[in-house]
BALOBA-1460 file (C-alpha; in Angstrom, 3 decimals):
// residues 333
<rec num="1" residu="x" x="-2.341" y="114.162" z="72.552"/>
<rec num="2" residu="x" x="-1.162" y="110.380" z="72.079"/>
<rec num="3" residu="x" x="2.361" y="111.491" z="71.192"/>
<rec num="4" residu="x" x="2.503" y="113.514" z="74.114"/>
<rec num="5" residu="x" x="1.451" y="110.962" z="76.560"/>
<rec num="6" residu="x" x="3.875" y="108.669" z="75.040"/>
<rec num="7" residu="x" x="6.413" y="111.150" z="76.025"/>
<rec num="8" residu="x" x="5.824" y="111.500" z="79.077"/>
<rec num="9" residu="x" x="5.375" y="107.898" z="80.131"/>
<rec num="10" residu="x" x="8.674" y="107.521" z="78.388"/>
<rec num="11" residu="x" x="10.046" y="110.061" z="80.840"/>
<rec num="12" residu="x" x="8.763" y="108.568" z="83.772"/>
<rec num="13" residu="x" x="9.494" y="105.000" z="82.740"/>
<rec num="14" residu="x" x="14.070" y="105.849" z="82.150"/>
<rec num="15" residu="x" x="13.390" y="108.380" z="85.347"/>
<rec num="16" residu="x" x="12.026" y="105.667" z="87.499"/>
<rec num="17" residu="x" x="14.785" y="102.938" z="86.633"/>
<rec num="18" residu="x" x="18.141" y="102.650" z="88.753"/>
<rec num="19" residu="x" x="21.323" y="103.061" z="87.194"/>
<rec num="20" residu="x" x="22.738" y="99.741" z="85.669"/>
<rec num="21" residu="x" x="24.791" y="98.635" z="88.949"/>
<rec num="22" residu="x" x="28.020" y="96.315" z="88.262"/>
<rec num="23" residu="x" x="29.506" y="93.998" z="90.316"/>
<rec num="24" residu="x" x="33.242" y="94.630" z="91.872"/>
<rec num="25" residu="x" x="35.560" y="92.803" z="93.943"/>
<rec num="26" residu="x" x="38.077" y="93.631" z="96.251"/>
<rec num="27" residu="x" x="40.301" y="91.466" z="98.946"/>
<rec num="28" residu="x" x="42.719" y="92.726" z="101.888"/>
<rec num="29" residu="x" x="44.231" y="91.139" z="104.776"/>
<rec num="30" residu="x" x="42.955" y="92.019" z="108.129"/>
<rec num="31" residu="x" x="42.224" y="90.344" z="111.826"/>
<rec num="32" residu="x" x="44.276" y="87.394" z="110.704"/>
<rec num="33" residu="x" x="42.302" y="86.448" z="107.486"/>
<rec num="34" residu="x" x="40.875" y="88.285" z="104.384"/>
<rec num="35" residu="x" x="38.456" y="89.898" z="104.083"/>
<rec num="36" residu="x" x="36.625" y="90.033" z="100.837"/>
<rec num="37" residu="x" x="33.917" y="92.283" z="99.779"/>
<rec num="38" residu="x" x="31.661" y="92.045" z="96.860"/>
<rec num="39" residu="x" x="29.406" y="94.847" z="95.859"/>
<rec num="40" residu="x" x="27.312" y="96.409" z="93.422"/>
<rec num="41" residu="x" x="27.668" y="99.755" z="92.534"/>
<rec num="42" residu="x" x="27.150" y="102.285" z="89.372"/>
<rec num="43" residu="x" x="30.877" y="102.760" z="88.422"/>
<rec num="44" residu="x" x="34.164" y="102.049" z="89.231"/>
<rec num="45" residu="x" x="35.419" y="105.208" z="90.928"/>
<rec num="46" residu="x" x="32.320" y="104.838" z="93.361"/>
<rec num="47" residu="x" x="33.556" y="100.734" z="94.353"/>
<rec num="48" residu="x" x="36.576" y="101.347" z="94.839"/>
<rec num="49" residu="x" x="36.121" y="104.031" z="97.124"/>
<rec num="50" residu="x" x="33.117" y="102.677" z="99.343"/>
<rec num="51" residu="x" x="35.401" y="99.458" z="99.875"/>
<rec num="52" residu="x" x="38.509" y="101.533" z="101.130"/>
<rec num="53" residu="x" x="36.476" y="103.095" z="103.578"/>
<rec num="54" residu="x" x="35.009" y="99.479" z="104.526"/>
<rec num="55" residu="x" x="38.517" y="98.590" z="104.693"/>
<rec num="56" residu="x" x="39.589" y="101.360" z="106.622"/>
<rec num="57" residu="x" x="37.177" y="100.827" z="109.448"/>
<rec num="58" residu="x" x="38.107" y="97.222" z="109.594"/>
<rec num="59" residu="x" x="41.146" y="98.264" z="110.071"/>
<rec num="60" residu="x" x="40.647" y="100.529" z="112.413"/>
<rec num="61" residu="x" x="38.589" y="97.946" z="114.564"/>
<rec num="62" residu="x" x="41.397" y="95.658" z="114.469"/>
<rec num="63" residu="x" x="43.556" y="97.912" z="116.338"/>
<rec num="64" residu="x" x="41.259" y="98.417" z="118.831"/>
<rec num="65" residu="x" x="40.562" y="94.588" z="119.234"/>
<rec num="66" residu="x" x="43.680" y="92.624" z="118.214"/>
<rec num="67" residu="x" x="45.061" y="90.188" z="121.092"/>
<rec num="68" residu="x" x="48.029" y="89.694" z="119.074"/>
<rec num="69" residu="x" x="49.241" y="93.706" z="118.438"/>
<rec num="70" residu="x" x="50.671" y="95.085" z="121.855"/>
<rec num="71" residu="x" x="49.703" y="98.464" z="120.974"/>
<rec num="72" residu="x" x="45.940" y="97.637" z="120.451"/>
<rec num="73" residu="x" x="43.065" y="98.905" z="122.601"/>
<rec num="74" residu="x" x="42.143" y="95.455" z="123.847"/>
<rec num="75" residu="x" x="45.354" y="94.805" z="125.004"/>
<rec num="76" residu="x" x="46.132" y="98.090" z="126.964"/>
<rec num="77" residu="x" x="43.193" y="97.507" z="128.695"/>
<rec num="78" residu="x" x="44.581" y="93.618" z="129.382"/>
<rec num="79" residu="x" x="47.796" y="95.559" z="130.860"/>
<rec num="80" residu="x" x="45.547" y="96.848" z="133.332"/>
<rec num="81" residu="x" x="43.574" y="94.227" z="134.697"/>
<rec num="82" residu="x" x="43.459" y="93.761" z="138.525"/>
<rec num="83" residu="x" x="43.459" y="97.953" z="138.423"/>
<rec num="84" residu="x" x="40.556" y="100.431" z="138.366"/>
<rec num="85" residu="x" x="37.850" y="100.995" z="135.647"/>
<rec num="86" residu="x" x="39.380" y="101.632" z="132.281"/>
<rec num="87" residu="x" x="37.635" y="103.995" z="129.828"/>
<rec num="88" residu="x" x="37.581" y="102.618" z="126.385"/>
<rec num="89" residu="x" x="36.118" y="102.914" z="123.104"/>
<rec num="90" residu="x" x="32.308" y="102.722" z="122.248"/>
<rec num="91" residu="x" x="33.359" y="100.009" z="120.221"/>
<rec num="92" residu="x" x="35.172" y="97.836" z="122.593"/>
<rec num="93" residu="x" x="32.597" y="98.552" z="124.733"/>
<rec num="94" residu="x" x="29.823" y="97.875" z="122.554"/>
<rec num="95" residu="x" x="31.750" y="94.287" z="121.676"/>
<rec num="96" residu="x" x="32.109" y="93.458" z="125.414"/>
<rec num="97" residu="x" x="28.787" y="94.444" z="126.747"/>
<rec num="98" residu="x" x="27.748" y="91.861" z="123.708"/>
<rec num="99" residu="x" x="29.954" y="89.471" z="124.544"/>
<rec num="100" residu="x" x="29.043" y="89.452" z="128.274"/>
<rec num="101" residu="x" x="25.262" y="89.245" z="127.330"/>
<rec num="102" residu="x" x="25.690" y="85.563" z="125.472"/>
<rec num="103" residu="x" x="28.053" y="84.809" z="128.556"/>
<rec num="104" residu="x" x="25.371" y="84.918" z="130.876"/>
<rec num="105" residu="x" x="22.649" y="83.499" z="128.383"/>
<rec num="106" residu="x" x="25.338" y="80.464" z="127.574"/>
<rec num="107" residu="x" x="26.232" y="80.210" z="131.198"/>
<rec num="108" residu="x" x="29.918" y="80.871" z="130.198"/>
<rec num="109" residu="x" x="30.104" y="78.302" z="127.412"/>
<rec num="110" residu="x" x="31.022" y="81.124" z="125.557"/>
<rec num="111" residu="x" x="33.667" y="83.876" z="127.376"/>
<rec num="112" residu="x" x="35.975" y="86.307" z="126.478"/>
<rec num="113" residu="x" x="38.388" y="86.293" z="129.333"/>
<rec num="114" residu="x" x="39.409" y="82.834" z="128.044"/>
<rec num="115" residu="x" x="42.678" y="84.499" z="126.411"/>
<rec num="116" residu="x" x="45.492" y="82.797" z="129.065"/>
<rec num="117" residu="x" x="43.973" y="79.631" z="127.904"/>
<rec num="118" residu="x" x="43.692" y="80.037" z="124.407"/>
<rec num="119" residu="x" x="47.708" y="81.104" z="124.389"/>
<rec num="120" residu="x" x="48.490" y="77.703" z="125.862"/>
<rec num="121" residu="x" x="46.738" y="75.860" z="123.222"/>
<rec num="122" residu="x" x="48.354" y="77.901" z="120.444"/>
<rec num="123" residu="x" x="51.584" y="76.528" z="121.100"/>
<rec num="124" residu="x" x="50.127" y="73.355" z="122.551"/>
<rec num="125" residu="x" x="48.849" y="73.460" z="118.314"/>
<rec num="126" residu="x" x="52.418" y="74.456" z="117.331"/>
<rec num="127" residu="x" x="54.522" y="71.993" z="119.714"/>
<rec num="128" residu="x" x="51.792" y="69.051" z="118.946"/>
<rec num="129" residu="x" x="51.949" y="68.450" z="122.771"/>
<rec num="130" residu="x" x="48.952" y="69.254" z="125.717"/>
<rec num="131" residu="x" x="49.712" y="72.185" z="127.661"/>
<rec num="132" residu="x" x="51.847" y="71.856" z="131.117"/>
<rec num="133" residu="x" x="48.523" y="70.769" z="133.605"/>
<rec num="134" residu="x" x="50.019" y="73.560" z="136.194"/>
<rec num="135" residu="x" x="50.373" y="75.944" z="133.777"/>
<rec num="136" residu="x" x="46.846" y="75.593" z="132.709"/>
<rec num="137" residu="x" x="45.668" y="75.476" z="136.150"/>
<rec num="138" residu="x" x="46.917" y="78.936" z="136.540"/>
<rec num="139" residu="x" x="45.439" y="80.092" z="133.532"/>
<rec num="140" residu="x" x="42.275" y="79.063" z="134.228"/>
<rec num="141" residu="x" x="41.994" y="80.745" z="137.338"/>
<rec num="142" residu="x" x="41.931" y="83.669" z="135.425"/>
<rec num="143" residu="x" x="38.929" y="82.774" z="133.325"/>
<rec num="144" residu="x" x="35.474" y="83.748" z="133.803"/>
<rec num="145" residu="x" x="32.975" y="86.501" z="132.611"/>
<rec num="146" residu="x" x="31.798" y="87.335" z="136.137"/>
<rec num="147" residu="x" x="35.432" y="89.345" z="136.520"/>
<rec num="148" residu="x" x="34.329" y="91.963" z="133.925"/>
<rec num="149" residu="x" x="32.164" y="94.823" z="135.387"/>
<rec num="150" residu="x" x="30.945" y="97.228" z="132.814"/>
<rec num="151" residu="x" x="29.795" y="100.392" z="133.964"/>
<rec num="152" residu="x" x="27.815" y="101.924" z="130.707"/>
<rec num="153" residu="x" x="27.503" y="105.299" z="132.193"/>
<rec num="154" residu="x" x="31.050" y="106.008" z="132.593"/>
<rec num="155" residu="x" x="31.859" y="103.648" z="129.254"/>
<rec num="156" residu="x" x="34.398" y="102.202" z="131.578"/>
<rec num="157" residu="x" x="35.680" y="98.369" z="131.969"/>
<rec num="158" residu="x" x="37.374" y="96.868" z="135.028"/>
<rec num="159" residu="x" x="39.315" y="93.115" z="135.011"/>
<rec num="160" residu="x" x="39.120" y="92.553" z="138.306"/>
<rec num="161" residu="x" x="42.355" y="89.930" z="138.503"/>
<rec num="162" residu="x" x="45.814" y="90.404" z="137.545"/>
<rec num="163" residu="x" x="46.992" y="88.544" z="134.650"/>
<rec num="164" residu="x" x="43.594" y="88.227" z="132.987"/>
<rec num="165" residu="x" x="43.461" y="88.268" z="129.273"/>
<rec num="166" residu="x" x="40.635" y="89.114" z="126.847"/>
<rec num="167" residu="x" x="40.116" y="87.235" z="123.226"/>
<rec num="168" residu="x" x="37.743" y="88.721" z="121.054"/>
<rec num="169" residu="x" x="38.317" y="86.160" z="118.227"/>
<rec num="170" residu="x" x="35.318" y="84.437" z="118.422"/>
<rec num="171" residu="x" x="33.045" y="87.868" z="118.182"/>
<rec num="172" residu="x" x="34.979" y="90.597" z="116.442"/>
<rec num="173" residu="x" x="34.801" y="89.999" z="112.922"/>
<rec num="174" residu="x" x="31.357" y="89.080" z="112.551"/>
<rec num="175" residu="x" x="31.150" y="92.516" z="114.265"/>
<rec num="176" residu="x" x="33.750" y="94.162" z="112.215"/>
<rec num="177" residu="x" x="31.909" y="92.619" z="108.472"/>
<rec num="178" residu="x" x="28.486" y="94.440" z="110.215"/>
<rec num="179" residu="x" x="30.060" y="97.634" z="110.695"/>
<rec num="180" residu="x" x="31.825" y="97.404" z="107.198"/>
<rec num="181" residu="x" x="28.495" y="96.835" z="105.571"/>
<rec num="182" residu="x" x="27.330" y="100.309" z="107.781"/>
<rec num="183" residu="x" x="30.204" y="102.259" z="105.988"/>
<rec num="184" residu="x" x="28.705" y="100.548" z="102.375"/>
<rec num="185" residu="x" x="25.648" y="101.477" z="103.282"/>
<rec num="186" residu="x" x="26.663" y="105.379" z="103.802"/>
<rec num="187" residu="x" x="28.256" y="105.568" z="100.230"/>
<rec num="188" residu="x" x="24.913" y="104.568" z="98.974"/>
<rec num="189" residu="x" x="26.032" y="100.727" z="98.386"/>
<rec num="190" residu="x" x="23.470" y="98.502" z="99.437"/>
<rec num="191" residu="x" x="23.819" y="94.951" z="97.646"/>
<rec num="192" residu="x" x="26.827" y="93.831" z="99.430"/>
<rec num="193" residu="x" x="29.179" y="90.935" z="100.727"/>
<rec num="194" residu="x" x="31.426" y="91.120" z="103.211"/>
<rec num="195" residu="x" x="33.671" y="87.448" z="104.279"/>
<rec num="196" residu="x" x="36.059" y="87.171" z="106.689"/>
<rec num="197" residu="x" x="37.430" y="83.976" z="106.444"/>
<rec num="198" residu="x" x="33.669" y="81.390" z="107.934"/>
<rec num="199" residu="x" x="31.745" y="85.140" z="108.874"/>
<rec num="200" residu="x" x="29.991" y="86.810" z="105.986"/>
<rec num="201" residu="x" x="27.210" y="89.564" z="106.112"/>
<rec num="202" residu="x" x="25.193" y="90.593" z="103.486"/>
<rec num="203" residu="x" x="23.173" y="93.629" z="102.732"/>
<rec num="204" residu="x" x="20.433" y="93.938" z="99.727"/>
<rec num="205" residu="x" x="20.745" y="90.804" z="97.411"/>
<rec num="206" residu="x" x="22.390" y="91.155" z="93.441"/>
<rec num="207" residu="x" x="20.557" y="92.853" z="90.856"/>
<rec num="208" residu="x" x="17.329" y="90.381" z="89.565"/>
<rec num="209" residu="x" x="18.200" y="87.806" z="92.243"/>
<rec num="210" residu="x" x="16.528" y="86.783" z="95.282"/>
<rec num="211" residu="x" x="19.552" y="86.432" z="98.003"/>
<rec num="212" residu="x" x="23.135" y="86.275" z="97.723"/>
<rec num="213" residu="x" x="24.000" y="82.191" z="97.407"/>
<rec num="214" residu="x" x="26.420" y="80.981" z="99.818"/>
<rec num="215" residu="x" x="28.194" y="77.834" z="100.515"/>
<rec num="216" residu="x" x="27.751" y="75.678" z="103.672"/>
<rec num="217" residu="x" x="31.799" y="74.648" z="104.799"/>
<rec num="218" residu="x" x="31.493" y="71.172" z="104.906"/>
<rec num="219" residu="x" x="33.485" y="68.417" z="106.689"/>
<rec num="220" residu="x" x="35.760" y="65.962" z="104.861"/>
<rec num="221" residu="x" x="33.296" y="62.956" z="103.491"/>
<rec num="222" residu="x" x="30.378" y="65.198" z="104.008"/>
<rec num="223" residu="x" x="27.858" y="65.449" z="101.297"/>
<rec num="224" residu="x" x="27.152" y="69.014" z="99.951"/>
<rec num="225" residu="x" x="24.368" y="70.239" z="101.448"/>
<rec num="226" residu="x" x="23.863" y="72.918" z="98.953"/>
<rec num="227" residu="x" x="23.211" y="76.810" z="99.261"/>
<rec num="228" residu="x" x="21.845" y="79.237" z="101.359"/>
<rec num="229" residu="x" x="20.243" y="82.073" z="99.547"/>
<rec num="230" residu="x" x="20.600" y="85.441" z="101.787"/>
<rec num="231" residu="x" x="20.049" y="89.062" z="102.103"/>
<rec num="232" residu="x" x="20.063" y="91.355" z="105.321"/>
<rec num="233" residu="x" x="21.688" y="88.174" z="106.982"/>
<rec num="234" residu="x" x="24.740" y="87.046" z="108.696"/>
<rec num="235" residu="x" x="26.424" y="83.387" z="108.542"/>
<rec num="236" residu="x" x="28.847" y="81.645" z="110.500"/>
<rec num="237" residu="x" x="30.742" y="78.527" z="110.219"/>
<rec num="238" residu="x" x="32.815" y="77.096" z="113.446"/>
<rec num="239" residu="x" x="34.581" y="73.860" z="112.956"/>
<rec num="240" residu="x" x="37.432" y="71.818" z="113.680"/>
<rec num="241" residu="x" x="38.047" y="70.989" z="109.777"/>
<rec num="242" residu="x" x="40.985" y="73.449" z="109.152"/>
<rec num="243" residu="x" x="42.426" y="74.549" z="113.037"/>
<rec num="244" residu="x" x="42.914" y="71.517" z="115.093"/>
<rec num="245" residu="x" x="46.023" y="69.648" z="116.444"/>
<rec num="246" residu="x" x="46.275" y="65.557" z="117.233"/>
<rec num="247" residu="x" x="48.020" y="64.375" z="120.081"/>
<rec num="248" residu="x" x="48.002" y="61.006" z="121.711"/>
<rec num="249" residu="x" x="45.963" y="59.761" z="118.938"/>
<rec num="250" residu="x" x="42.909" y="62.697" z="119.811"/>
<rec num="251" residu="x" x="41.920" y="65.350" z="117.620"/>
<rec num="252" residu="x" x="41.216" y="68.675" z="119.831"/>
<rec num="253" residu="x" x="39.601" y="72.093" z="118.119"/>
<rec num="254" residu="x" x="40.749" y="75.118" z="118.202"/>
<rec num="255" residu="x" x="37.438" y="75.436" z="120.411"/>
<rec num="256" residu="x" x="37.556" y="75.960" z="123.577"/>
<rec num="257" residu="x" x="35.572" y="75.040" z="126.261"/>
<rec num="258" residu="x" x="36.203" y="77.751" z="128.433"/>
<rec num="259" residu="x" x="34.660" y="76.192" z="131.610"/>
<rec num="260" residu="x" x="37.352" y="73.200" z="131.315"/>
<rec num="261" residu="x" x="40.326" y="74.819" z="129.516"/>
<rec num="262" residu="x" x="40.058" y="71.953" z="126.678"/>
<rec num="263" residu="x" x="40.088" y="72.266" z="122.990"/>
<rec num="264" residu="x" x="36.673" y="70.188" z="121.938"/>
<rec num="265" residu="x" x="36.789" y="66.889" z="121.120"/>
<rec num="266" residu="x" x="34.721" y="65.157" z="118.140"/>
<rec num="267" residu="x" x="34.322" y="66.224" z="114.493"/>
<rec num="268" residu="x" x="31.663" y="68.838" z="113.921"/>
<rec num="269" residu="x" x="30.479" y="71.744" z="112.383"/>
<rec num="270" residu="x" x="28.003" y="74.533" z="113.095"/>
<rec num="271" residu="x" x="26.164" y="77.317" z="110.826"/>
<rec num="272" residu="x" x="23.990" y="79.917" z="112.477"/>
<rec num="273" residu="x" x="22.462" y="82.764" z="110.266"/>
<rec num="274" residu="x" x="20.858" y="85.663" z="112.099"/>
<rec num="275" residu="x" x="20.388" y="88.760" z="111.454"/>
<rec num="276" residu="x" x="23.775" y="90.569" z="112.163"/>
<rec num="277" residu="x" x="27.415" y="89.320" z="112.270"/>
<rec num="278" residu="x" x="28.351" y="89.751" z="115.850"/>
<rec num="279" residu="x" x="25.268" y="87.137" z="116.508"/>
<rec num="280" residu="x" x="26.129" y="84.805" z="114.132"/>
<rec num="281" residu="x" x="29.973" y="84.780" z="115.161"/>
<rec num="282" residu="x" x="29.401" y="83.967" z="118.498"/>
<rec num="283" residu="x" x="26.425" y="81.840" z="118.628"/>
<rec num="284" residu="x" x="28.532" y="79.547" z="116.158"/>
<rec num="285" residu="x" x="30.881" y="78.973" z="119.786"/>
<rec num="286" residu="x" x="28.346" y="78.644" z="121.935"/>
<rec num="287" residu="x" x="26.393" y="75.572" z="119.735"/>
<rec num="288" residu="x" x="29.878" y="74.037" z="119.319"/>
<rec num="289" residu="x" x="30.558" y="74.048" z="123.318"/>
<rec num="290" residu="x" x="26.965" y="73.072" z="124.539"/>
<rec num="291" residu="x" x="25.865" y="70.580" z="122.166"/>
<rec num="292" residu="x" x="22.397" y="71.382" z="120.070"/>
<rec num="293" residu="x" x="20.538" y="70.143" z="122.713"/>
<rec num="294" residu="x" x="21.251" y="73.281" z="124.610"/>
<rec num="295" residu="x" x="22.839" y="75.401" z="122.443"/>
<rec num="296" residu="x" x="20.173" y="75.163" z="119.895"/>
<rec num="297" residu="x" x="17.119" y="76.296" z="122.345"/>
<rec num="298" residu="x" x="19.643" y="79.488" z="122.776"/>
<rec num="299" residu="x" x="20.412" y="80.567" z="119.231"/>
<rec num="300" residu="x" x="16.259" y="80.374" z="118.573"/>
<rec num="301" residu="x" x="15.834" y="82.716" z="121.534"/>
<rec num="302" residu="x" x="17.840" y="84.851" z="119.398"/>
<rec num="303" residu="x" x="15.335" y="86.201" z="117.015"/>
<rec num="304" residu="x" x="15.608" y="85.594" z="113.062"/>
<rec num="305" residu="x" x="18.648" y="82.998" z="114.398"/>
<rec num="306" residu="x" x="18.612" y="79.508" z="113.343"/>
<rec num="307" residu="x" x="21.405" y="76.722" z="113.454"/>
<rec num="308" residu="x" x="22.785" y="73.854" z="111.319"/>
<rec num="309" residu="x" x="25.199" y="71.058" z="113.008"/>
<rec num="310" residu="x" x="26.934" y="68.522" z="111.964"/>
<rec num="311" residu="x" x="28.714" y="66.331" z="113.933"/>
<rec num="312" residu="x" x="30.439" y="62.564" z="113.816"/>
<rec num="313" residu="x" x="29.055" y="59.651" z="115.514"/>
<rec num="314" residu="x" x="30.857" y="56.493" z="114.833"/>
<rec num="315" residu="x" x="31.476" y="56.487" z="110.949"/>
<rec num="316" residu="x" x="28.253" y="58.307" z="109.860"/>
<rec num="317" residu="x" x="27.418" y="62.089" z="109.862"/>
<rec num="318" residu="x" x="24.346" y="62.948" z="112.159"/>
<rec num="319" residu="x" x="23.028" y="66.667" z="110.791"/>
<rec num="320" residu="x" x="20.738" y="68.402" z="113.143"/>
<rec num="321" residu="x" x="18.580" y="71.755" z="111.687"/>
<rec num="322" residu="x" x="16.651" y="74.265" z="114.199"/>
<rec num="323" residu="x" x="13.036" y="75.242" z="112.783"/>
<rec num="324" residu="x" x="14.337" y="78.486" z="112.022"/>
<rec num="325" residu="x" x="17.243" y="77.299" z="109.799"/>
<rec num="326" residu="x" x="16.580" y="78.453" z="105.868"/>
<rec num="327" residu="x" x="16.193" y="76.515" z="102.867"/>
<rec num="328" residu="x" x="19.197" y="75.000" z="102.018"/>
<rec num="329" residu="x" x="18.839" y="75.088" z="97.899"/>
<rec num="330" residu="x" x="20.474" y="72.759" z="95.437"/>
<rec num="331" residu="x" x="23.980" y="73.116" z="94.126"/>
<rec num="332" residu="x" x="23.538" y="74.406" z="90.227"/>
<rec num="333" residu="x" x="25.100" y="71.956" z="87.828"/>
């Protein structure tokens, strides 16, 4: 009687355990950075195949969203602004009906349609020189959210001037790590990473671990904050610490302000974790544009969202934390 009750709460005992998951790697370049995934799965074979499906549908949203491939989705659509309705992908549509939902919450501080702007400041970046005040005149006639109608019946998108240009690079690839987390998630994968350059997403945390520790970029002179500790989570990081250009002795970001056409001015840095990538990715924008005083009131509206900023004033670093921000934990020595 004993031996056979041992038996059988042996049984249940190696029946009830998961199989021993490993940890894998994998990097490719896509939308302009890497991506990087990290996952946990019970053999090799299994990895390697979940992440070249991830990768494929990266992929595959990148040439429906790239502003800098002639050929993509995004930009056949661009070719038709000023026209009738376009129907598009559920994708593209899903990213622009997103997009135009923080555009109204942010009262444009965040805004797709800020693409003829953004092209002036990319060379205005490579020529070290502001862009010609007619030209961006001109462009910024062409910016505003209010020029997109979406009709989600017919999935269908209309740019109602000529000349307009959409930029989804401050909302795609927090969408695109989400989605690759979804295809993860179908192979049966779900303790997961996936970066794209400052946007990671995580699914289920590592094996005996409580969250999936992540750095906080920091800004030259800052002191390490230490580490977030994640799962089911997105994070963002928007700064001007790597993409910036100085002319006439001011530093401007690669952030725009889309309601003046001007690349921010000031040192900062801002974190927002919510629940999904495509959140996080643009809220990051909108915090940097409006300040915390307003943009933090927004991102809490969002819920599970909370902020981090940094930003200079003078020669000290003044860090400002919404209540919803989590535990920042110490760096292990």
């Amino acid at each position: 009687m004993l031996s056979h009750f041992i038996s059988v709460l042996a049984a249940a005992l190696l029946g009830s355990g998961e199989p021993t998951l490993k940890r894998y790697e994998f990097t490719e370049p896509h939308m302009g950075t890497r991506f990087r995934i990290v996952l946990y799965a019970p053999d090799q074979d299994t990895a390697r195949k979940a992440a070249a499906d991830a990768f494929a549908r990266i992929a595959s949203l990148n040439a429906i969203m790239s502003d800098y491939d002639n050929t993509s989705e995004l930009m056949r659509l661009c070719a038709q602004a000023g026209g009738p309705p376009v129907p598009v992908s559920a994708e593209l549509f899903f990213v622009l009906s997103k997009a135009q939902e923080v555009s109204r919450q942010s009262g444009g501080a965040f805004d797709v349609t800020v693409g003829p702007v953004v092209k002036l400041w990319r060379l205005a970046r490579k020529r070290h020189k502001l862009p010609d005040p007619d030209k961006l005149a001109a462009a910024r006639a062409l910016v505003g959210w209010q020029n997109v109608r979406l009709d989600q019946a017919k999935r269908t998108v209309q740019l109602l001037k000529t000349g307009m240009q959409l930029d989804l690079g401050g909302i795609a690839k927090g969408y695109a790590a989400d989605e690759a987390l979804a295809v993860l998630q179908k192979h049966g994968i779900d303790r997961a990473l996936v970066a794209a350059g400052g946007d990671i997403a995580v699914s289920g945390p590592p094996p005996e671990t409580d969250g999936w520790k992540i750095a906080i970029a920091t800004l030259p002179g800052e002191k390490d904050p230490g580490r977030l500790i994640l799962h089911h989570a997105a994070v963002s990081t928007s700064g001007d610490a790597e993409q910036f250009v100085e002319i006439d002795g001011k530093r401007y970001s690669h952030i725009i302000d889309p309601r003046t056409g001007i690349g921010l001015l000031g040192r900062m840095s801002v974190t927002v974790v919510a629940r999904r990538g495509i959140d996080a990715d643009s809220l990051t924008k909108v915090v940097a544009v409006l300040g915390p005083e307003k943009g933090i009131p927004l991102v809490e509206s969002c819920q599970g969202a909370g902020v981090r900023m940094v930003r200079q004033k003078g020669e000290e670093w003044e860090t400002i934390i919404s209540k919803n921000f989590p535990k920042l934990h110490p760096v292990e020595k």
